[in-house]
BAFI-3210 file (N, C-alpha, C; in Angstrom, 3 decimals, decimal comma, padded with zeros to 6 digits):
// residues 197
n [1|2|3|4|5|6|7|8|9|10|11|12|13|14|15|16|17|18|19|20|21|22|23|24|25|26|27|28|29|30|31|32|33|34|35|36|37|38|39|40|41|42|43|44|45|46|47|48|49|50|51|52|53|54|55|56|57|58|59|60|61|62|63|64|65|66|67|68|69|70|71|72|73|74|75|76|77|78|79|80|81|82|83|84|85|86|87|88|89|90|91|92|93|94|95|96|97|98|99|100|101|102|103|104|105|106|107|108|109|110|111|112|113|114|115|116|117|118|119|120|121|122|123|124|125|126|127|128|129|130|131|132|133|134|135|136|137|138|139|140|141|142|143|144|145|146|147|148|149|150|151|152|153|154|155|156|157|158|159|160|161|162|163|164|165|166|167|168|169|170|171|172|173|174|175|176|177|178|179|180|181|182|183|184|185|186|187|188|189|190|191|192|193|194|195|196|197]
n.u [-018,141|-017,590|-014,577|-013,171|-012,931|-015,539|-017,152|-017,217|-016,971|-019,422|-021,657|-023,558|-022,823|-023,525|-026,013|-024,692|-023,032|-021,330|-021,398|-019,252|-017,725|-017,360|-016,740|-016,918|-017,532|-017,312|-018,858|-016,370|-016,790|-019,263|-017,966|-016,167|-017,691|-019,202|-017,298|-016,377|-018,477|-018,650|-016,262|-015,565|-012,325|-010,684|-008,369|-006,741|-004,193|-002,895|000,431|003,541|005,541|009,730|009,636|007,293|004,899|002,180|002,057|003,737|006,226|007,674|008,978|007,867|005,005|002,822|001,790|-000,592|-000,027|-001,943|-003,217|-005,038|-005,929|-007,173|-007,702|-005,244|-004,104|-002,793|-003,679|-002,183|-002,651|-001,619|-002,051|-002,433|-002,546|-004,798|-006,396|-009,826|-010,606|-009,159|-006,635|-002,716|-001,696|000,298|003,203|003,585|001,248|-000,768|-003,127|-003,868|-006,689|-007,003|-004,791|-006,195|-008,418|-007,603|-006,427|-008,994|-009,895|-008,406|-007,784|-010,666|-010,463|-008,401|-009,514|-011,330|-009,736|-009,808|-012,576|-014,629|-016,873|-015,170|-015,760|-016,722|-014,109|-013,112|-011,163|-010,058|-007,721|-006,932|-005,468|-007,778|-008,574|-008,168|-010,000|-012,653|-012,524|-013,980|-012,754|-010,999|-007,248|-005,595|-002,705|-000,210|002,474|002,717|002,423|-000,253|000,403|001,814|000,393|-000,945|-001,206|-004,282|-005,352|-007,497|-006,817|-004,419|-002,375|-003,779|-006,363|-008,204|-008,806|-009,834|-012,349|-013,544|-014,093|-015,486|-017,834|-018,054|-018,975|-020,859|-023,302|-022,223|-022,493|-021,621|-020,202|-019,139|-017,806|-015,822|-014,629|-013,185|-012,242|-010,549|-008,524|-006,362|-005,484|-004,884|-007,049|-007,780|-009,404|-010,938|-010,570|-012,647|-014,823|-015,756|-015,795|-018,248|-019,747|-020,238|-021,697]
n.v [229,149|227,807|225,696|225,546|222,944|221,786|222,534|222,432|219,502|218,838|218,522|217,192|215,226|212,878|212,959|213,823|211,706|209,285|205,714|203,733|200,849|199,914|201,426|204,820|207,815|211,422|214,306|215,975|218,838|219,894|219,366|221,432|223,700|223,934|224,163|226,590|228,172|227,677|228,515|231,217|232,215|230,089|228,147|226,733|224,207|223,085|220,949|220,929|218,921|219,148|219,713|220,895|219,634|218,085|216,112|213,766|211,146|207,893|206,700|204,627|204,646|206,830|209,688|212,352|215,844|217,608|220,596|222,130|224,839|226,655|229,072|229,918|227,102|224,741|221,884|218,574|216,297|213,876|211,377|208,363|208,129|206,457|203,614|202,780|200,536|201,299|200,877|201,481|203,194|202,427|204,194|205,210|204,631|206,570|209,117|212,411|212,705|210,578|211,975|214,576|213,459|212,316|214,811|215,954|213,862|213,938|216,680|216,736|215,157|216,449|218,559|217,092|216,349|218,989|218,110|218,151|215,872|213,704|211,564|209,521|208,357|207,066|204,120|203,860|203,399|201,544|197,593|195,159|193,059|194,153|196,074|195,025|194,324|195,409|196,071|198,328|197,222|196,025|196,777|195,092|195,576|197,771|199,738|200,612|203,642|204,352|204,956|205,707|209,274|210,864|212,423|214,946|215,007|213,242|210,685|208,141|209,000|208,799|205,957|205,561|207,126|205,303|203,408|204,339|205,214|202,190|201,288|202,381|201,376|201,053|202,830|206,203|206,132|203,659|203,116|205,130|204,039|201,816|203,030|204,342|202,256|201,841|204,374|207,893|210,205|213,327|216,647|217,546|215,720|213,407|215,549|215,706|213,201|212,378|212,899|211,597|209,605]
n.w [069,652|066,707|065,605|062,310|061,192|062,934|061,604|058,689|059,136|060,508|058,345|056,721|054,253|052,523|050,419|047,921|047,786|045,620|044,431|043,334|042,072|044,728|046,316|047,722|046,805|046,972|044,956|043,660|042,371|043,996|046,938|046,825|046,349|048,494|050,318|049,719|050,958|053,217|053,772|052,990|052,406|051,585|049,182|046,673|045,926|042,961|042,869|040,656|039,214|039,065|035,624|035,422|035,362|036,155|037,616|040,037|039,000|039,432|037,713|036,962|038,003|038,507|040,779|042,576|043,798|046,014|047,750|050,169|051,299|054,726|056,542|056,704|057,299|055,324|054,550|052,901|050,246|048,998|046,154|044,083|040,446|038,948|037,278|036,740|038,185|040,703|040,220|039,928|037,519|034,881|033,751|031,255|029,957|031,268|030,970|030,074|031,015|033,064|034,745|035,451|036,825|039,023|040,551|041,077|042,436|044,733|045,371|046,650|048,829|050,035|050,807|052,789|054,699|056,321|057,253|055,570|054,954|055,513|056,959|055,283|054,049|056,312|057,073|054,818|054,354|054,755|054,602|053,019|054,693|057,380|057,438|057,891|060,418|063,515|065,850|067,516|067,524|069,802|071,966|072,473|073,756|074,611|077,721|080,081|080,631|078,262|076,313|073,338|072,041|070,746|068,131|066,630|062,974|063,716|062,374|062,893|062,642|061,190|061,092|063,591|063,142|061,666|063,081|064,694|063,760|062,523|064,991|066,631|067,592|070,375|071,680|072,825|075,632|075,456|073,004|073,831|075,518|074,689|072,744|074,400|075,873|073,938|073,312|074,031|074,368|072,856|074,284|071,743|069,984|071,159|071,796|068,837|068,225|069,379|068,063|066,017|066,755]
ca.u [-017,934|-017,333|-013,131|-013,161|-012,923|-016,326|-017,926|-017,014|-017,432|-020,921|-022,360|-024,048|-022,289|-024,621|-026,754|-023,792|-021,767|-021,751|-020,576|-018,377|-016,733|-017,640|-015,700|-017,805|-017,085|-017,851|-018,625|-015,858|-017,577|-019,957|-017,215|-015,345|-018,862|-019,352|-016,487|-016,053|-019,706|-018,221|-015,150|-014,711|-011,164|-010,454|-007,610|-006,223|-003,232|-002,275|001,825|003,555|007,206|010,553|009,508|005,892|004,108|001,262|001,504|004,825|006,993|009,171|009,285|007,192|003,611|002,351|000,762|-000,778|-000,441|-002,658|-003,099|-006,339|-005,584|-008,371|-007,622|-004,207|-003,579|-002,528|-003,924|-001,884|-002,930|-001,372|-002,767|-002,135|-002,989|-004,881|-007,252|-011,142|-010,503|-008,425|-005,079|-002,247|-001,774|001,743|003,661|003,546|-000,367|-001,187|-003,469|-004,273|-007,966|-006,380|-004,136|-007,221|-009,474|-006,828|-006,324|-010,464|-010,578|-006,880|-008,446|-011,247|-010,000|-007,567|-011,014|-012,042|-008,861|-010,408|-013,411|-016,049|-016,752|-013,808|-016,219|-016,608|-013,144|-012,591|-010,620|-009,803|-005,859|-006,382|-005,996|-009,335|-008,736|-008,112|-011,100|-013,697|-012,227|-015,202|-012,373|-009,703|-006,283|-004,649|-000,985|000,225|003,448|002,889|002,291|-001,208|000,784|002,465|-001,053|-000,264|-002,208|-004,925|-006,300|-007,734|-006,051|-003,495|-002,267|-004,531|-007,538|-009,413|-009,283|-010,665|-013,555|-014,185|-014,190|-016,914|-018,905|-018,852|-019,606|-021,934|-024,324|-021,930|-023,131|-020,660|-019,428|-018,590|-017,124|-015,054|-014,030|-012,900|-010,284|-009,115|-007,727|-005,455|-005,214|-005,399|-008,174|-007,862|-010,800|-011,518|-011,307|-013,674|-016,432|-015,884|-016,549|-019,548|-021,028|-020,643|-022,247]
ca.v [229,283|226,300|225,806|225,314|221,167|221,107|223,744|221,192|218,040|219,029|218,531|215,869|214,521|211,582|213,070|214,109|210,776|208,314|204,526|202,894|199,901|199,356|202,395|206,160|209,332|212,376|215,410|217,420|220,529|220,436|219,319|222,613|224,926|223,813|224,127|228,033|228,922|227,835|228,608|231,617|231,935|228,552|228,337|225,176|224,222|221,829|220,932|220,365|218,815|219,928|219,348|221,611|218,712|218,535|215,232|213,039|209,901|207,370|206,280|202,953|204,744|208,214|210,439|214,083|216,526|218,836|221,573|222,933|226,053|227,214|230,245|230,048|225,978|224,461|220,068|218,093|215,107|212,582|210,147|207,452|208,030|205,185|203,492|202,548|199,281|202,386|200,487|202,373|203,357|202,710|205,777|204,754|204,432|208,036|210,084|213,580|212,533|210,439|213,030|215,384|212,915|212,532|216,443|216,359|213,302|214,864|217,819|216,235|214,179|217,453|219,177|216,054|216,424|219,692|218,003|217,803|214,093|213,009|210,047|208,633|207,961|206,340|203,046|203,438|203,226|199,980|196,304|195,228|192,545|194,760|197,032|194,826|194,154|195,792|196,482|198,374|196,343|196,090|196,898|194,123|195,728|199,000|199,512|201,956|204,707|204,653|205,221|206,756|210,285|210,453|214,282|215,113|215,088|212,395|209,461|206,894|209,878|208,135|205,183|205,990|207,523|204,285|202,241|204,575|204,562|200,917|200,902|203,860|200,628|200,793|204,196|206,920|205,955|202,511|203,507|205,631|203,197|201,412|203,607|204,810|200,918|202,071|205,823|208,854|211,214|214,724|217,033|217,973|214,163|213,399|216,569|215,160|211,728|212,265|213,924|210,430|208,270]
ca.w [068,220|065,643|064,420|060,979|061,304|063,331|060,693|058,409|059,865|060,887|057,250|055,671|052,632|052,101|049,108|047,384|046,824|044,497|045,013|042,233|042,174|046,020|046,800|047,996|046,079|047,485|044,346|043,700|042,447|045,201|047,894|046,474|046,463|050,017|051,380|049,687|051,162|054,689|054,363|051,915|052,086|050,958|047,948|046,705|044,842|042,841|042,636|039,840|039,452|038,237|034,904|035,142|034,941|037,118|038,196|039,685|039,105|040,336|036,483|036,740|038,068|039,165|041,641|042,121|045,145|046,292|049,082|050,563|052,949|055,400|057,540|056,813|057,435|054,154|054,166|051,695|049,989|047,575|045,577|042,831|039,000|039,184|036,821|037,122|039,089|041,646|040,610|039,431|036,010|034,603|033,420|030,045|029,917|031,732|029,746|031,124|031,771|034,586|035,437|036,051|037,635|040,421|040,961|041,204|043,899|045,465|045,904|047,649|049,895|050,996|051,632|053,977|056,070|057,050|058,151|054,679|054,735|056,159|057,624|054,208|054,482|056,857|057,037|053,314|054,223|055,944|053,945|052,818|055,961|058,571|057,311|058,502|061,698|063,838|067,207|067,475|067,580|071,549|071,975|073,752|073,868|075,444|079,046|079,667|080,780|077,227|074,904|072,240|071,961|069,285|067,989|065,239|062,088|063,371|061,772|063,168|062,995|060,261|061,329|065,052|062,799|060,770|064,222|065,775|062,800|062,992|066,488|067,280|068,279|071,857|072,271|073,090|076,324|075,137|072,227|074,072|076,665|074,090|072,395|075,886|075,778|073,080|073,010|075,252|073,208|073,629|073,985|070,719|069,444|072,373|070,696|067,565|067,932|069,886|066,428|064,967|068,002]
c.u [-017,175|-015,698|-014,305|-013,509|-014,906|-017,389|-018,368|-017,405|-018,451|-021,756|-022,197|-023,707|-023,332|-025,185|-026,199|-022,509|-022,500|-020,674|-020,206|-017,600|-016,070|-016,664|-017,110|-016,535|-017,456|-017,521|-017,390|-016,021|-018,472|-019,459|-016,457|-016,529|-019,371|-018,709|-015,892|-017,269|-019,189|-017,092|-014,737|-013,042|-010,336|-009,835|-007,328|-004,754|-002,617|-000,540|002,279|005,162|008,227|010,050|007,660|004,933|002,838|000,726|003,296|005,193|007,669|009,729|008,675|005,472|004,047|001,637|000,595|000,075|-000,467|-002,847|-004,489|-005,864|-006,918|-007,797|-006,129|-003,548|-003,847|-002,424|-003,109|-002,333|-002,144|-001,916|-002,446|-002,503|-003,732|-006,451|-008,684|-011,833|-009,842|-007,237|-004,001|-001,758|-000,317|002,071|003,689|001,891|-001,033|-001,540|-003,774|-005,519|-007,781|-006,282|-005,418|-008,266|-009,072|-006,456|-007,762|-010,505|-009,178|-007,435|-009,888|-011,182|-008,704|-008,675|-011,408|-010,731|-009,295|-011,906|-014,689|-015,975|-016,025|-014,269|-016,351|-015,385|-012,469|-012,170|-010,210|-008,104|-006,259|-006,209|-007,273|-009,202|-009,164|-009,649|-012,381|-013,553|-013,098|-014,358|-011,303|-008,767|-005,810|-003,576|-000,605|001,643|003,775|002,376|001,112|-000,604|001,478|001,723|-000,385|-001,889|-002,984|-005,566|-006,250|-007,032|-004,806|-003,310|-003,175|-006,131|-009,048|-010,084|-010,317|-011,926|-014,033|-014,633|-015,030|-018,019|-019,314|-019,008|-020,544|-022,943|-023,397|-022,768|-021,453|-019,724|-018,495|-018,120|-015,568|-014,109|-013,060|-011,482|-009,622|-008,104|-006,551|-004,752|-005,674|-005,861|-008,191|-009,034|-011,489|-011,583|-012,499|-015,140|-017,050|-016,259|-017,812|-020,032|-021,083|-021,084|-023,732]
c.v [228,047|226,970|225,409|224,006|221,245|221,709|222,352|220,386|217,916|218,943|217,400|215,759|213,701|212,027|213,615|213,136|210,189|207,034|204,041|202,131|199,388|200,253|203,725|207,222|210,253|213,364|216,002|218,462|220,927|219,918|220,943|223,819|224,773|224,534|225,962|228,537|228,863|228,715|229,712|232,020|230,965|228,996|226,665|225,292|222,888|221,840|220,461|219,786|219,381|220,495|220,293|220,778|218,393|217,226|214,870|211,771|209,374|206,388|204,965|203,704|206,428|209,051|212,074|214,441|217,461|219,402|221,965|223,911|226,795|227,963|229,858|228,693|224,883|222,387|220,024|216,816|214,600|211,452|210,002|208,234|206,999|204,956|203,181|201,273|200,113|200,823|201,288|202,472|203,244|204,102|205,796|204,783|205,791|208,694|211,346|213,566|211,915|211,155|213,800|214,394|212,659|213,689|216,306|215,701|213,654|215,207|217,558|215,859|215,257|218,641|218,342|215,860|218,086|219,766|217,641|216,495|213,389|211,502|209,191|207,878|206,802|204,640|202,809|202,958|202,114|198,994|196,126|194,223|193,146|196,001|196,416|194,255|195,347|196,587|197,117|197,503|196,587|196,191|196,285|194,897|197,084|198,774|200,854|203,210|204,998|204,432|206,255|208,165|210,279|212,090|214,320|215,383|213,826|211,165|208,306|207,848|208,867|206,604|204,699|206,248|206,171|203,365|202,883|204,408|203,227|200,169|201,334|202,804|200,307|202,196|205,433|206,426|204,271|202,453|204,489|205,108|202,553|202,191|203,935|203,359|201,600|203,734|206,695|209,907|212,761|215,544|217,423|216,676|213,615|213,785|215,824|213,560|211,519|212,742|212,810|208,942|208,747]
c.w [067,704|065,294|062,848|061,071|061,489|062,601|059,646|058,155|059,654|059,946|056,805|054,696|051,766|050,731|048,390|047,204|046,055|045,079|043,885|042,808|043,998|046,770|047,024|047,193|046,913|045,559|044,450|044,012|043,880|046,607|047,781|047,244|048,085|050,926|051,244|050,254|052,739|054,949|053,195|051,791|051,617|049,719|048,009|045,692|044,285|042,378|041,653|040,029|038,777|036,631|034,566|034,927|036,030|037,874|038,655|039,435|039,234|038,394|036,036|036,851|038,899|040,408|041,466|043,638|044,871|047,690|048,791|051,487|053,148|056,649|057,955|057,105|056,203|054,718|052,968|051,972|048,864|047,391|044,065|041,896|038,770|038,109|037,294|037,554|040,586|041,855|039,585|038,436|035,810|033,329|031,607|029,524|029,981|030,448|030,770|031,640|033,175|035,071|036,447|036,854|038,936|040,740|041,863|042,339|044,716|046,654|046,836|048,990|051,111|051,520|052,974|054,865|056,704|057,749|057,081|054,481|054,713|056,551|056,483|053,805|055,121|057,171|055,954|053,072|054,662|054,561|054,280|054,412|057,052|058,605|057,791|059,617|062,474|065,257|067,012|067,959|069,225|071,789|073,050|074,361|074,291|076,770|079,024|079,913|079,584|075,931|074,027|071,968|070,370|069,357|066,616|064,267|062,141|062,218|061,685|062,816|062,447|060,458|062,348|064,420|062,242|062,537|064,985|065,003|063,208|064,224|067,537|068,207|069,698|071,977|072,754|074,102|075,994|074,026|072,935|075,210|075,863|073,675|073,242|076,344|075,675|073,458|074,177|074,245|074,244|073,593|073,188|069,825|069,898|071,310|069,301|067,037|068,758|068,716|065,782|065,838|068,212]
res [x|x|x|x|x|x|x|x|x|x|x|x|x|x|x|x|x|x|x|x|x|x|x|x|x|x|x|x|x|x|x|x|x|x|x|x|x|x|x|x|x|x|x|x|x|x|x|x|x|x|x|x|x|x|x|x|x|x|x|x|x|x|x|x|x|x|x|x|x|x|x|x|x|x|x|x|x|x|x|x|x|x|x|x|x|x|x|x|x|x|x|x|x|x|x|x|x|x|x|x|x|x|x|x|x|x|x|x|x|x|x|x|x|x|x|x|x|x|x|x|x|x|x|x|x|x|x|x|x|x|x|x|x|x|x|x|x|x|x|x|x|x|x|x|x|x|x|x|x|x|x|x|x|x|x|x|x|x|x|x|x|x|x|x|x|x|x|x|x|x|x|x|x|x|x|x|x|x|x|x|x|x|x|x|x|x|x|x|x|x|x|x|x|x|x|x|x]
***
């Protein structure tokens, strides 16, 4: 039987984004209607601050956060206010159409840490530099017995996904030779990156 993640995971996004400004969307609405047909228990929430306001600030620029909970494990995401270049709107500028257009891709993007097109994602935290770097990086400065563990959802998760994507042409095992360089992959990273090789 499928977790939740590989339920998920396991679905084609593709004919449901859109590309702007050399960036991928994934739908909202039909990231939402998806993810309640898999997953009907699915709630979301968006946070607001002292102030009831449904977005926060450090008083110069803004952000949202939002929660997805699936069978009781509550994803958060934050993200900018950010205009239609995706740079960030000063606090002074903010109209509530912003506001809501970052709830909408939030709330997305806290869907795709449970696994809905999470691969579209991936490498979007990096500098644009480091994003078309094709290898993962080598830690000169660890010793192999001191890899740092990699499982789904971590820190590095997304990026591991962007670097099989753009390497699926090793094939699994050489893809996976590869991050065992760096990382010690546990068996459900393993499953899961064979679904994108």
């Amino acid at each position: 039987m499928k977790n939740t993640f590989e339920k998920l995971s396991s679905i084609n996004v593709n004919e449901h984004v859109e590309n702007k400004n050399g960036l991928t969307y994934l739908s909202w609405a039909w990231a939402w209607s998806e993810t309640k047909k898999t997953c009907p228990d699915a709630t979301y929430t968006i946070y607001e601050n002292a102030d009831g306001l449904c977005y926060h600030h450090d008083g110069k620029t803004a952000w949202v956060k939002t929660g997805v909970t699936i069978g009781g494990m509550e994803l958060i995401e934050y993200l900018p206010v950010m205009d239609y270049r995706n740079k960030s709107i000063t606090i002074d500028k903010i109209t509530s159409f912003d506001v809501n257009k970052s709830i909408q891709r939030s709330l997305t993007k806290a869907i795709a840490r449970h696994g809905l097109g999470l691969y579209i994602y991936a490498g979007e935290d990096l500098p644009e530099s480091e994003s078309k770097v094709s290898t993962p990086a080598k830690s000169t400065s660890k010793k192999a017995s001191e890899k740092a563990s990699l499982d789904l959802g971590d820190d590095k998760w997304e990026d591991c996904l962007k670097y099989v994507v753009d390497n699926k042409h090793l094939g699994f095992d050489g893809v996976v030779k590869r991050l065992k360089q760096k990382y010690e992959l546990t068996s459900e990273a393993l499953k899961t990156i064979k679904t994108y090789v």
